[in-house]
C-alpha positions in Angstrom: 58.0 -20.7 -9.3 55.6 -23.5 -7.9 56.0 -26.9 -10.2 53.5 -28.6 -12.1 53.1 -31.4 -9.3 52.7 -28.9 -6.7 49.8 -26.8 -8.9 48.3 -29.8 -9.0 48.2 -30.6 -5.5 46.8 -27.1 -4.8 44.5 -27.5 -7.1 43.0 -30.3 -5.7 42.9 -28.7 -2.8 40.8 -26.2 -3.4 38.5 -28.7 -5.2 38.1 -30.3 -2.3 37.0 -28.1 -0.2 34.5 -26.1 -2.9 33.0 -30.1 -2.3 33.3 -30.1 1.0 31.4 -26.4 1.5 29.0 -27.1 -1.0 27.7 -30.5 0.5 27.8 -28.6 3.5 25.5 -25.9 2.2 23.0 -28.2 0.4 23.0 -30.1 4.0 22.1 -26.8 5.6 19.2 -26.2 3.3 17.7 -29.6 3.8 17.8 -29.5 7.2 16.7 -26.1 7.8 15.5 -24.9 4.1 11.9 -26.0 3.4 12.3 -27.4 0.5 9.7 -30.7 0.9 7.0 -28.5 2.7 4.4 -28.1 0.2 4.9 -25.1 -1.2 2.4 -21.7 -0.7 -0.3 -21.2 -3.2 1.6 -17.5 -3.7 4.9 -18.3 -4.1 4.9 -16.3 -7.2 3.8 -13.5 -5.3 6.0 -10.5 -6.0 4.8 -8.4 -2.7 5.7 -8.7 0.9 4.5 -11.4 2.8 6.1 -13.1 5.9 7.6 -10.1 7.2 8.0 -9.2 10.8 10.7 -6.1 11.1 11.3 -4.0 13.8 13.3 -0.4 13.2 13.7 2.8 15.2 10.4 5.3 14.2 11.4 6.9 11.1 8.9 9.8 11.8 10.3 10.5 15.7 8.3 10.3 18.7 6.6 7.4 20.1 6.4 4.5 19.9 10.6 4.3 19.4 10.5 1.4 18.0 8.1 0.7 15.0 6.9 -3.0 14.1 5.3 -4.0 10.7 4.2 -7.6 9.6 2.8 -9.2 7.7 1.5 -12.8 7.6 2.0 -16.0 5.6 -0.9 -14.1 2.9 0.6 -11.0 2.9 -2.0 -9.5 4.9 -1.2 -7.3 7.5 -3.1 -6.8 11.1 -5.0 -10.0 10.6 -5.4 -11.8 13.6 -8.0 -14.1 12.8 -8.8 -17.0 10.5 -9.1 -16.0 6.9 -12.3 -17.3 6.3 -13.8 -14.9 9.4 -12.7 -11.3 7.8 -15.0 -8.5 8.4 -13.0 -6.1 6.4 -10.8 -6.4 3.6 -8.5 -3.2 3.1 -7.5 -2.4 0.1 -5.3 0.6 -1.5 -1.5 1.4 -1.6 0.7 2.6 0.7 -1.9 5.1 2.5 -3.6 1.6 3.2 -0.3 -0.1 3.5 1.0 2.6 6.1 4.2 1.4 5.8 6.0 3.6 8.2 2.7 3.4 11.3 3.5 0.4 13.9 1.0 -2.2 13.4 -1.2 -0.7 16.7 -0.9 2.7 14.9 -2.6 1.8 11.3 -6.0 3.2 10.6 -7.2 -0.4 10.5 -5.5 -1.2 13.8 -7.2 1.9 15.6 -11.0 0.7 13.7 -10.8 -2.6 15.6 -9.5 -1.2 18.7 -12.8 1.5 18.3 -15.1 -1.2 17.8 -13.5 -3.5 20.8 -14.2 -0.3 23.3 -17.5 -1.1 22.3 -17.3 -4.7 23.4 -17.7 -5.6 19.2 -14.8 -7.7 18.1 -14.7 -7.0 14.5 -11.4 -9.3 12.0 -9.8 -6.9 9.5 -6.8 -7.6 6.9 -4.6 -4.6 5.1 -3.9 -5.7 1.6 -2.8 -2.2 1.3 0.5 -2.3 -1.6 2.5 0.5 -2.1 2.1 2.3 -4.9 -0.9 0.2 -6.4 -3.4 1.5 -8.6 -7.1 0.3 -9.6 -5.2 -1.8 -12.0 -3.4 -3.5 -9.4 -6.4 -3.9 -7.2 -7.8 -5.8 -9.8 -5.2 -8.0 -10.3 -5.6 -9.3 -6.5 -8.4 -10.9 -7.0 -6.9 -13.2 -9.6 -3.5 -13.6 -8.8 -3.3 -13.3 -4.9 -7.1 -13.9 -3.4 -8.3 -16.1 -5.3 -5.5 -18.5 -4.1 -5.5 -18.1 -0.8 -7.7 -21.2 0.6 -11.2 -20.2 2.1 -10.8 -16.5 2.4 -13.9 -14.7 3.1 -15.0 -11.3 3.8 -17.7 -9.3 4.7 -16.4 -6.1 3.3 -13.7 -5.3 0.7 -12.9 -1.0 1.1 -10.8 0.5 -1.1 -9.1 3.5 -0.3 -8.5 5.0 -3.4 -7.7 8.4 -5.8 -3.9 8.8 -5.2 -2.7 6.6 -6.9 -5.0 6.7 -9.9 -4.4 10.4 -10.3 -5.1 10.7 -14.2 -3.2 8.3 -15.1 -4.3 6.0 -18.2 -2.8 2.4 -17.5 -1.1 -0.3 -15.3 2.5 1.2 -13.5 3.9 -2.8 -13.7 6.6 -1.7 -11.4 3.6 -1.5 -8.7 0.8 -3.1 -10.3 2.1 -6.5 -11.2 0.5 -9.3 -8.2 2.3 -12.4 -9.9 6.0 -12.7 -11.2 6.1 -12.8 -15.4 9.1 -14.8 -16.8 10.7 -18.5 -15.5 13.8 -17.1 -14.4 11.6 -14.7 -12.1 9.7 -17.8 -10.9 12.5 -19.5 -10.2 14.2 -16.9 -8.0 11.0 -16.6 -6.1 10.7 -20.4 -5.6 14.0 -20.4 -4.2 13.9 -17.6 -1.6 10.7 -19.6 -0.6 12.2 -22.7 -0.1 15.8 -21.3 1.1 16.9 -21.0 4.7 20.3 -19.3 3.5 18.0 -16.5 1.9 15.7 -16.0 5.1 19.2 -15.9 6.9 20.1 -13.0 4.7 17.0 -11.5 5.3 17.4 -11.3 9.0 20.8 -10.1 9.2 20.0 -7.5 6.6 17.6 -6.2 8.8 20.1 -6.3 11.8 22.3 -4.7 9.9 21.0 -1.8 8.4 21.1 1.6 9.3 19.2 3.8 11.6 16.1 4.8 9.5 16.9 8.5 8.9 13.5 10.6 9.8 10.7 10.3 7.2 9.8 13.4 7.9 9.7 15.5 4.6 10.0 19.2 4.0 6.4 20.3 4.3 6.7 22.9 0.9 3.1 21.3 -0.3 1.5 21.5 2.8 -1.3 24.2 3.1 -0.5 25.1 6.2 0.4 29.1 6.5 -0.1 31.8 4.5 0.4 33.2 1.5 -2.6 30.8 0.5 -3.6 30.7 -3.0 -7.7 31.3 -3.3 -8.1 31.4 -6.8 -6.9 28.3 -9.3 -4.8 29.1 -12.3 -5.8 26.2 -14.1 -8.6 26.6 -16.7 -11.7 24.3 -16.2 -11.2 23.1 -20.1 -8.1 21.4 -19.1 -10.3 18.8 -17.0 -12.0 18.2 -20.3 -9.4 17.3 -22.6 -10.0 13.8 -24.6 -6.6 12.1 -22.8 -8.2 13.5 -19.2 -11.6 12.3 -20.5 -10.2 8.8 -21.4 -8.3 8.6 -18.0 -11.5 9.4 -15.8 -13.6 6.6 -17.8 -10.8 4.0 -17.2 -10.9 5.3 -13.4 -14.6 4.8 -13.8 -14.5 1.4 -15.1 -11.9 0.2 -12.8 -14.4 0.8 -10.0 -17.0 -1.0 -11.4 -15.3 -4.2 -11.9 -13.8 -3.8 -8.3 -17.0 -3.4 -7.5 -18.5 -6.8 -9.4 -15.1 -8.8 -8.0 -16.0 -7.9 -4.4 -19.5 -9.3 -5.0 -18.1 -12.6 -6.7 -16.2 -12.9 -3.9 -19.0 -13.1 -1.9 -18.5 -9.4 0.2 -20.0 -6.1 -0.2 -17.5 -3.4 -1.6 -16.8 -0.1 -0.3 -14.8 2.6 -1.6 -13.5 5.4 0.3 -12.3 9.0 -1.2 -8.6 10.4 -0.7 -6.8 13.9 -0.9 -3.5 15.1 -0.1 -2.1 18.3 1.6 -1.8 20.8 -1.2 -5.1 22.4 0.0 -7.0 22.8 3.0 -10.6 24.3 4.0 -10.7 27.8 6.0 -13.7 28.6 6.8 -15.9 26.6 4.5 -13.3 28.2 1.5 -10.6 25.9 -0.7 -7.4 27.2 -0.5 -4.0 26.1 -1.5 -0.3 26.4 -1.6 0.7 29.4 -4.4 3.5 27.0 -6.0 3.7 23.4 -6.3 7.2 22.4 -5.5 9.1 19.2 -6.7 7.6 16.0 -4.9 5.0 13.8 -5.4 2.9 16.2 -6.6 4.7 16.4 -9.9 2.5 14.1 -11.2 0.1 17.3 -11.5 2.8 19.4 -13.0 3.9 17.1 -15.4 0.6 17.0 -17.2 -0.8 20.4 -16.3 2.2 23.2 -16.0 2.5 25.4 -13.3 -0.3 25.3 -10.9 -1.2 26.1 -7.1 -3.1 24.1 -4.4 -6.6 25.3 -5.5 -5.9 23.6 -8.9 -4.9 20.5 -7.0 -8.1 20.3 -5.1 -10.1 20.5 -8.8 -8.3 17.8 -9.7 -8.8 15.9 -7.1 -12.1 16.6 -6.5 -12.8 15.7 -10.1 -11.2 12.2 -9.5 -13.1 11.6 -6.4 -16.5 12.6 -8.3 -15.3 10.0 -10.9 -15.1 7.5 -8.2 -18.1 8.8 -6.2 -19.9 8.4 -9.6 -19.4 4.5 -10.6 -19.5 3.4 -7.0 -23.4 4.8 -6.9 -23.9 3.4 -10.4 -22.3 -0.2 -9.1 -24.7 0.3 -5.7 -21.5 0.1 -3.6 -21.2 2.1 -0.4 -19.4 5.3 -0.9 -17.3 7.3 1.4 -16.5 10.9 0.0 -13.6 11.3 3.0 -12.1 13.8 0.6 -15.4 15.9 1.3 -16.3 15.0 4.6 -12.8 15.1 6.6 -11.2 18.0 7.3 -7.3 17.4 9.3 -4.7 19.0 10.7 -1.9 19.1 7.8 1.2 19.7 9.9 0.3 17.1 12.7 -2.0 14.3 10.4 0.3 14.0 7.5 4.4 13.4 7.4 4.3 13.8 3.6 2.2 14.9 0.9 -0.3 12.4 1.3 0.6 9.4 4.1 -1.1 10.0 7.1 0.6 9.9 10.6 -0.7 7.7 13.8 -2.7 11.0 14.8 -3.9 11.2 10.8 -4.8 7.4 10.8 -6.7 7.7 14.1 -9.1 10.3 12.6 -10.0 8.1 9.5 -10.3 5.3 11.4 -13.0 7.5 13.6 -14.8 8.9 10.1 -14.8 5.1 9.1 -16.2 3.7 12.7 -18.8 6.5 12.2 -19.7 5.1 9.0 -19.4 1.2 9.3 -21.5 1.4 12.8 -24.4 2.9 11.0 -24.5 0.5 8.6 -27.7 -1.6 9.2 -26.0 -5.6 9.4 -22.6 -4.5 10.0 
């Protein structure tokens, strides 16, 4: 049994060097934190920014080893000055393209189209998974608007998926800017902290191989038995809650239309499908069942359906978009319409695109941007 001198002494001890490791931590952060650098305009910024990762290919094949970054503004694929952006991307994470190296991004393949034509053209992916219209909106106040003397020509949003039907924000993927001090203080500190970038590092070290992305291809039209007739009756498309949803949609594109113009650039919006049907010769057809996976967003609100159904749906929501953007006097892309792919080899999921997939939109966008009279 230790005496009360000698708890003492240990005591003290141990206080001593909890004093001794803590100066020694907050000398480390003010040598190497950046806690007197003037701190960024988006600090509050709940997204990715200031990311540089490298990971074996989670889909297989080449290249092995995938980059992604993105830059000090959360853009990714910028390589130019902020105030000299042609195109402004915009979307979730089929404009994100999280898993695509940064050369393999339907953005990166549009510059290195135009640059084979000696035209050297600045774009910058603010693609966010899982971001709706709502979201999109919310850039413009709390993440472009403070970004000092960015200009673009061109803001396109790639958009549909993510605004299947649904009637309001999704805050877990919506919300730009951080609500609540505690929340603002955590951001400031992993800002400011050279401790927290250290964890960041070694938690990328240290992780494990990426298992492959590759997901089971169930809601993929790509074999028979196809589905040629839909199930779902046309009256379902008018029911007041679907009604309500598609005049939100509706209105979400006109104000992302009016932002683009405030912000000086001309707005494009650009249609989007997934695999759950495809076209065989000049006929819709679809997958018979609709199994558990992304796509339950359709099943949850409309029962059991097949592929054909999907594509009413989403036909419908791209009309919708279609619709405002030629009311706002935007340019307007129908890629849903005008695209046909290769499910098995364009697509590694329900609806994100491989490198193959991202070169063919790139070519239907080069196609469309180079006939543009200005661009």
């Amino acid at each position: 049994m230790g005496t009360p001198k000698g708890d003492t002494v240990i005591l003290r001890i141990i206080a001593i060097n909890l004093i001794v490791f803590a100066v020694l931590i907050i000398a480390l952060e003010l040598i190497f934190g950046t806690w007197f650098s003037k701190t960024h305009a988006l600090h509050q910024f709940t997204k990715p920014r200031n990311i540089a990762l490298e990971r074996p290919n989670p889909l297989g094949g080449e290249p092995a080893v995938v980059r992604y970054t993105r830059d000090d503004n959360g853009f990714r694929g910028l390589s130019g000055d902020v105030s000299q952006i042609d195109i402004l991307t915009v979307g979730g994470s089929t404009t994100d393209q999280r898993y695509l190296d940064d050369r393999a991004t339907f953005q990166a393949q549009l510059v290195a189209m135009f640059a084979n034509q000696d035209r050297e053209i600045k774009i910058a992916n603010a693609g966010i998974d899982g971001q709706s219209t709502f979201g999109h909106i919310a850039n413009f106040d709390s993440w472009f608007s403070r970004i000092v003397g960015l200009r673009a020509r061109y803001v396109l949003f790639y958009v549909g998926i993510n605004d299947a039907l649904i009637l309001s924000e999704k805050p877990e993927f919506d919300a730009i800017e951080s609500t609540g001090k505690l929340r603002r203080i955590q951001l400031f500190v992993r800002e400011k902290s050279a401790f927290y970038q250290m964890y960041l590092i070694l938690k990328q070290v240290l992780r494990p191989q990426q298992t492959n992305h590759q997901l089971s291809q169930d809601n993929f039209a790509i074999e028979p038995p196809f589905a040629t007739e839909g199930t779902l009756d046309p009256s379902a498309m008018q029911s007041p809650e679907i009604i309500r949803a598609l005049d939100i949609l509706g209105d979400n594109i006109t104000t992302l239309a009016k932002l683009s113009r405030d912000m000086g650039a001309q707005p494009i919006f650009v249609t989007q499908r997934s695999t759950a049907w495809a076209r065989i010769d000049g006929k819709v057809v679809g997958i018979p069942d609709v199994a558990p996976g992304f796509l339950n967003r359709y099943t949850a609100r409309f029962g059991d359906i097949n592929g054909v159904d999907i594509y009413m749906i989403e036909r419908r929501i791209a009309d919708q978009i279609l619709g405002a953007c030629n009311a706002a006097e935007a340019l307007c892309f129908d890629l849903m319409g005008d695209l046909d792919f290769d499910l098995a080899q364009d697509f590694y999921d329900e609806v994100h695109n491989t490198a193959r997939g991202a070169g063919l939109v790139a070519a239907y966008l080069y196609d469309k941007l180079s006939a543009l009279d200005g661009f």
